[in-house]
C-alpha positions as CSV (number, residue, x, y, z in Angstrom):
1,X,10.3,1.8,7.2
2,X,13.6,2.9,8.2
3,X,17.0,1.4,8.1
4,X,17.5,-2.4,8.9
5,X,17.4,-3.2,11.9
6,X,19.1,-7.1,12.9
7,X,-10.3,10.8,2.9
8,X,-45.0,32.7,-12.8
9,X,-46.7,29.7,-13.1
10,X,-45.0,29.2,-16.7
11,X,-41.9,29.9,-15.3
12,X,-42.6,27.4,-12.6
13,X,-43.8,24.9,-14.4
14,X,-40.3,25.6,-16.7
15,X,-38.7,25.0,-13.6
16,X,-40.6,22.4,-12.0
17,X,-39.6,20.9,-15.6
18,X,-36.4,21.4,-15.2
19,X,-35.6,19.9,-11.8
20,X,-37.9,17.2,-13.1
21,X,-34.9,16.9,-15.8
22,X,-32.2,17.5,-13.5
23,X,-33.2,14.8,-11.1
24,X,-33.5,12.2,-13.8
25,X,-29.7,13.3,-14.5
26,X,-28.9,12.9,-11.2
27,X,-30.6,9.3,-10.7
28,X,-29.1,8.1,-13.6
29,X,-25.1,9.7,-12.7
30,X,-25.9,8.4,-8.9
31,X,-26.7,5.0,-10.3
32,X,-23.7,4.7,-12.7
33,X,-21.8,5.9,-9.8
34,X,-23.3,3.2,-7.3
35,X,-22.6,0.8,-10.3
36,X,-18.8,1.7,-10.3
37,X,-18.4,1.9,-6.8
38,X,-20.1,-1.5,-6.7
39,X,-17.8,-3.4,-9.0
40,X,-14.9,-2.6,-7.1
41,X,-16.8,-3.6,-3.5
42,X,-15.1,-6.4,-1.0
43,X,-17.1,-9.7,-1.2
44,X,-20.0,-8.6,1.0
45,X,-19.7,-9.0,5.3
46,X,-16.0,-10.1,4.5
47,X,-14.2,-10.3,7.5
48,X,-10.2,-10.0,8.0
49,X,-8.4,-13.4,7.6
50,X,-8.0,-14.9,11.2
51,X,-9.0,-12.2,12.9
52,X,-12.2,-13.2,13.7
53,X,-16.6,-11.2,13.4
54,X,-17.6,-8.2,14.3
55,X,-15.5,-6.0,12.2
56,X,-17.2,-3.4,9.8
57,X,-15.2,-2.8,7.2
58,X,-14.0,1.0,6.6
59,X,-12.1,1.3,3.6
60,X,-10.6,-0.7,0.8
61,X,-9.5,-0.5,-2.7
62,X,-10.5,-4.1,-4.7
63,X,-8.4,-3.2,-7.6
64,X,-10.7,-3.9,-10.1
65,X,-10.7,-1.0,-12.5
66,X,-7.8,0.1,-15.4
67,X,-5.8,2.7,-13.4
68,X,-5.1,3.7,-9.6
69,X,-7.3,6.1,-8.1
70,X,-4.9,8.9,-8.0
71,X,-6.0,11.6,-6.0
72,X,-9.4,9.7,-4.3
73,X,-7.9,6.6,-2.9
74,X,-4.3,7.4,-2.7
75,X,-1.2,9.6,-3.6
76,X,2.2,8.7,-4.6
77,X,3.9,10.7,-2.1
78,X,4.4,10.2,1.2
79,X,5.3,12.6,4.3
80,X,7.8,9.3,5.5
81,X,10.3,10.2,2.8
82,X,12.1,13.3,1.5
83,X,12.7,14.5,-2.0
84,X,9.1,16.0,-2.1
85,X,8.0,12.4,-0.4
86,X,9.0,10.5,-3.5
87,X,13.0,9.5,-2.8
88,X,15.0,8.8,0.5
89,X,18.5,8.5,-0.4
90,X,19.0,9.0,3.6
91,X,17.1,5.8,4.2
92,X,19.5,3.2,2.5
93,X,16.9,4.2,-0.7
94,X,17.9,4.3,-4.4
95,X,14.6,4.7,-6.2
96,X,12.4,8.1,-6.8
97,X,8.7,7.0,-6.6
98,X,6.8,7.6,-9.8
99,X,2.9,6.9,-10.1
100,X,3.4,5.4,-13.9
101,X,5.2,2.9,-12.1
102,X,2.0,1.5,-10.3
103,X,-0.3,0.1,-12.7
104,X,-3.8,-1.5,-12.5
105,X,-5.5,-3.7,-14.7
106,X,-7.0,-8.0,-14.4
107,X,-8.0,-6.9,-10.6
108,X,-4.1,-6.3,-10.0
109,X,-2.2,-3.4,-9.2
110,X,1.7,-4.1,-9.8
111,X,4.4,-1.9,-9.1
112,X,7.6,-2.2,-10.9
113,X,10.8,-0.8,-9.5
114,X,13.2,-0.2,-12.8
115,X,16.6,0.4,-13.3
116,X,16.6,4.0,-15.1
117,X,18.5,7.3,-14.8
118,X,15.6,10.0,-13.3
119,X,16.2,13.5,-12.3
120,X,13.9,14.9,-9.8
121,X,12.7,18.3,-9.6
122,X,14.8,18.9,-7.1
123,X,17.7,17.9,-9.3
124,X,18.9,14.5,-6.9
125,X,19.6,12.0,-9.7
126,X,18.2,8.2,-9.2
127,X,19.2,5.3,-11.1
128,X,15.8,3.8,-10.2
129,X,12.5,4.4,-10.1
130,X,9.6,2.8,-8.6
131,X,6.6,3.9,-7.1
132,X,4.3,3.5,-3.6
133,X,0.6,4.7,-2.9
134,X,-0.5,6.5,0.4
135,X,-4.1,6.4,1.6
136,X,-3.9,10.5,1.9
137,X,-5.9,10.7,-1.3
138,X,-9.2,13.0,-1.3
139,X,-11.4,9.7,-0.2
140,X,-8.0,7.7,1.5
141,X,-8.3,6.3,5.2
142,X,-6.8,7.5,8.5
143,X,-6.8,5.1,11.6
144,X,-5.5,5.0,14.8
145,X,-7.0,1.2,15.9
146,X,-8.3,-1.7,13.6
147,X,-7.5,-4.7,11.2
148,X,-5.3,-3.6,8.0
149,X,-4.9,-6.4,5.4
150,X,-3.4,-6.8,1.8
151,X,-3.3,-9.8,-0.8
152,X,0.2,-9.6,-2.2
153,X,3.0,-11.3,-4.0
154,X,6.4,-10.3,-3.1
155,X,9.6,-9.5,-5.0
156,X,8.7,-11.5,-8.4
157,X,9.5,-11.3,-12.0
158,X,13.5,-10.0,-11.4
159,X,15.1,-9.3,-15.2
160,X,17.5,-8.4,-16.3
161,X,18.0,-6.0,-19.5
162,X,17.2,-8.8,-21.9
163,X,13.9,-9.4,-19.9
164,X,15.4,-12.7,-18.6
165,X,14.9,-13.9,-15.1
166,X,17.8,-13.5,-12.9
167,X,18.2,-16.0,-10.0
168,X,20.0,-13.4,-7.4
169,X,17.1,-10.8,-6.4
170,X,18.9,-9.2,-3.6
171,X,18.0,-5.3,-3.9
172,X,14.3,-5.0,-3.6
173,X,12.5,-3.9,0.1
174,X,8.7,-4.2,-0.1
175,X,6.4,-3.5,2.5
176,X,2.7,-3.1,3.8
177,X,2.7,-0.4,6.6
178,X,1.3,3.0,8.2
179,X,2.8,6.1,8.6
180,X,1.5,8.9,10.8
181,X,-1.3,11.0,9.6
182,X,-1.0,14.5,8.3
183,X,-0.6,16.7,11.5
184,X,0.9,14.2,13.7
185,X,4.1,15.0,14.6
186,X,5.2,12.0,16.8
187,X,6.4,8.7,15.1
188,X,3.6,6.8,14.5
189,X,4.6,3.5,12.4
190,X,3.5,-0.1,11.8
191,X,4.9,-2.6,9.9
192,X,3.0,-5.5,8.8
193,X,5.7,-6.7,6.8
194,X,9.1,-5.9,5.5
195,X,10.9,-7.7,3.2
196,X,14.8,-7.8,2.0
197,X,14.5,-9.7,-0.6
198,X,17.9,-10.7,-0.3
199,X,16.8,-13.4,1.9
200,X,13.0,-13.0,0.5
201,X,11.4,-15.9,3.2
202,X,12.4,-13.5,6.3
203,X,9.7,-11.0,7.0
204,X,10.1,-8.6,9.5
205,X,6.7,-7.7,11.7
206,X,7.1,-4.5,13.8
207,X,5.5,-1.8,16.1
208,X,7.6,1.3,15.9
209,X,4.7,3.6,18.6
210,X,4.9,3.3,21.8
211,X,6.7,0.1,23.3
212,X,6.7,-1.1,19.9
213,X,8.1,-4.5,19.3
214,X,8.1,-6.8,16.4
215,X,9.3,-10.1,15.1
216,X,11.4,-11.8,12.8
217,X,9.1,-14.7,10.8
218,X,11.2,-17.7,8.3
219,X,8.1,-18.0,6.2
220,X,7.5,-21.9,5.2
221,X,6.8,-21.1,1.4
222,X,8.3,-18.0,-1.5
223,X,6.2,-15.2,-0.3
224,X,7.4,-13.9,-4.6
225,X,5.4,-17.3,-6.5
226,X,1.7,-16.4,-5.6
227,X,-0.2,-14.3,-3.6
228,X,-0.4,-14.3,0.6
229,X,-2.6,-12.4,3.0
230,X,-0.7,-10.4,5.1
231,X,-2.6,-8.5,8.7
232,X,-2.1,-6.4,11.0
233,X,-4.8,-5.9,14.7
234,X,-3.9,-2.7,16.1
235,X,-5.8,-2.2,19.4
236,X,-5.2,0.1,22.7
237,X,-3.7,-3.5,23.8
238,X,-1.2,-3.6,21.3
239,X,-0.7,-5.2,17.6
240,X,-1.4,-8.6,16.4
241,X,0.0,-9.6,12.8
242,X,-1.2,-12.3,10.7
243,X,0.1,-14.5,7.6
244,X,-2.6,-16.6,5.9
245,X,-4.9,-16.0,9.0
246,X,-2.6,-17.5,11.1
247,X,-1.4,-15.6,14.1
248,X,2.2,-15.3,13.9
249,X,3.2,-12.2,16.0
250,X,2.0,-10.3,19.4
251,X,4.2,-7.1,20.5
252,X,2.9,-4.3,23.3
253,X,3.0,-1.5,20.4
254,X,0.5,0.3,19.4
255,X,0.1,3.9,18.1
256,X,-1.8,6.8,20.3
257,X,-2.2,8.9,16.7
258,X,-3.6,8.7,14.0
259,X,-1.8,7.1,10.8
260,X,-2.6,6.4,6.8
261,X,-1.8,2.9,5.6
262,X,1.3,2.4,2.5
263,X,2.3,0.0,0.1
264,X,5.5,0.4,-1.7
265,X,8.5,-1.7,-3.4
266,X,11.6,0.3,-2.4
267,X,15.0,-0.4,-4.0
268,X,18.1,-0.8,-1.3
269,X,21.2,0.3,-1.3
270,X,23.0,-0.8,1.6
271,X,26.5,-3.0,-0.1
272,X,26.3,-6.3,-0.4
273,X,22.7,-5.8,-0.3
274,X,22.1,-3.7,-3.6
275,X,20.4,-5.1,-6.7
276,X,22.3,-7.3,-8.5
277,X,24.1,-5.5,-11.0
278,X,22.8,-7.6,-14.0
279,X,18.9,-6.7,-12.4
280,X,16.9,-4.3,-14.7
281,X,13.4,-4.2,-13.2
282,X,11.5,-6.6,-10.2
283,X,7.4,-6.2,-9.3
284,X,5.7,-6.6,-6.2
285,X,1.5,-6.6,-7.2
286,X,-1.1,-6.2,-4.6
287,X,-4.8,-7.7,-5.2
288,X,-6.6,-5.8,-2.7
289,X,-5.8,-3.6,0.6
290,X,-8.9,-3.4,3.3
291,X,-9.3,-2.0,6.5
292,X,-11.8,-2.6,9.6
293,X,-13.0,-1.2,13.0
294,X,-15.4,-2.4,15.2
């Protein structure tokens, strides 16, 4: 995600009482647990879309609860960017990444990027704000090889002030990638897609380890009216990408570290490529991310 490129016996019987107690407790928290953990499961044996059996799946986040797991699942900050891993002016960037920006809810999670003045702590002032979520949370994922996937809808819902729609909705750069892991001090990057949404049917499909490789795909339908499955195999043999379970990509790259997986919806700022200037706020929303190995 760089610039364009064209985890006693009384006493005893008190205590035995007392276990007896504690264990109940502990059944009945373990099976509320179980029952949360439950609702938010993947479809059981589910398997990525065109990429075939055999995969166990790892890791995943279904979306269905009333907030982001903050903290367990993922953080809002990401070793890729500066400004405390929130902004990246240096990266052709003009939003700091908020977590109130990402919100969950209907078995959605939908970030909105939002034109407002924000001071970070470090006193860099952003006219936008948006947000992104890293698998680095207490429970997140790392991975070297295996299948990544998300359900998303790109670059929709562009308004302006009045919260009308506004046909240009050039500005916005979303993207499902990974990022090296924590300790990893070689670049370690996938992209399974980018997207300018300047020209929002281009996706760009790349391998930035290695000898990398990616491709440029003119998707067939608006990637920003309804939800697509987007895919990434990464094996020792390279990485694969999908759209829709269709195989769309092949490059030699492939990462020899580990790496944690990102969603985001950046704001650009290279001219001529900036939001429009009547644009107030666009969203991206995400109905599930997963991740396999066999």
């Amino acid at each position: 995600m760089f610039q364009r490129r064209i985890t006693v016996p009384v006493v005893a019987g008190l205590l035995a009482l007392s276990g007896a107690l504690i264990a109940t407790h502990a059944t009945a928290a373990d099976e509320a647990t179980t029952s949360r953990v439950l609702a938010d499961d993947p479809p059981a044996g589910v398997q990525p879309v065109g990429g075939g059996t055999g995969w166990g799946i790892k890791w995943w986040d279904e979306f269905n609860g009333t907030a982001v797991d903050w903290g367990t699942k993922w953080n809002g900050h990401s070793s890729a960017l500066a400004d405390a891993g929130r902004g990246n002016k240096g990266n052709q960037q003009l939003e700091y990444n908020l977590d109130r920006n990402c919100s969950e809810a209907n078995g959605v999670m939908t970030m909105t990027a939002k034109r407002e003045r924000y001071q970070a702590p470090s006193g860099t002032t952003y006219d936008w704000t948006s947000c992104l979520l890293s698998s680095t949370g207490s429970r997140g994922f790392t991975f070297k090889y295996g299948f990544m996937e998300s359900r998303a809808k790109l670059t929709y819902d562009v308004l302006n002030a009045q919260g009308s729609p506004v046909s240009d909705k050039r500005g916005f750069w979303p993207a499902f990638w990974t990022w090296q892991a924590a300790g990893v001090n070689s670049w370690q990057e996938t992209d399974v897609y980018e997207q300018y949404s300047d020209n929002p049917r281009r996706l760009y499909l790349t391998s930035h380890a290695n000898a990398g490789g990616g491709c440029q795909v003119n998707l067939a339908f608006d990637p920003g009216a309804d939800f697509h499955v987007y895919g990434a195999d990464i094996s020792a043999q390279g990485t694969k990408f999908y759209i829709d379970g269709k195989l769309v990509c092949t490059v030699a790259g492939a990462p020899s570290e580990n790496t944690n997986i990102i969603e985001d919806l950046y704001v650009y700022s290279r001219s001529g490529y900036e939001p429009n200037p009547a644009t107030a706020s666009g969203k991206k929303a995400v109905d599930y991310v997963r991740a396999w190995q066999r």
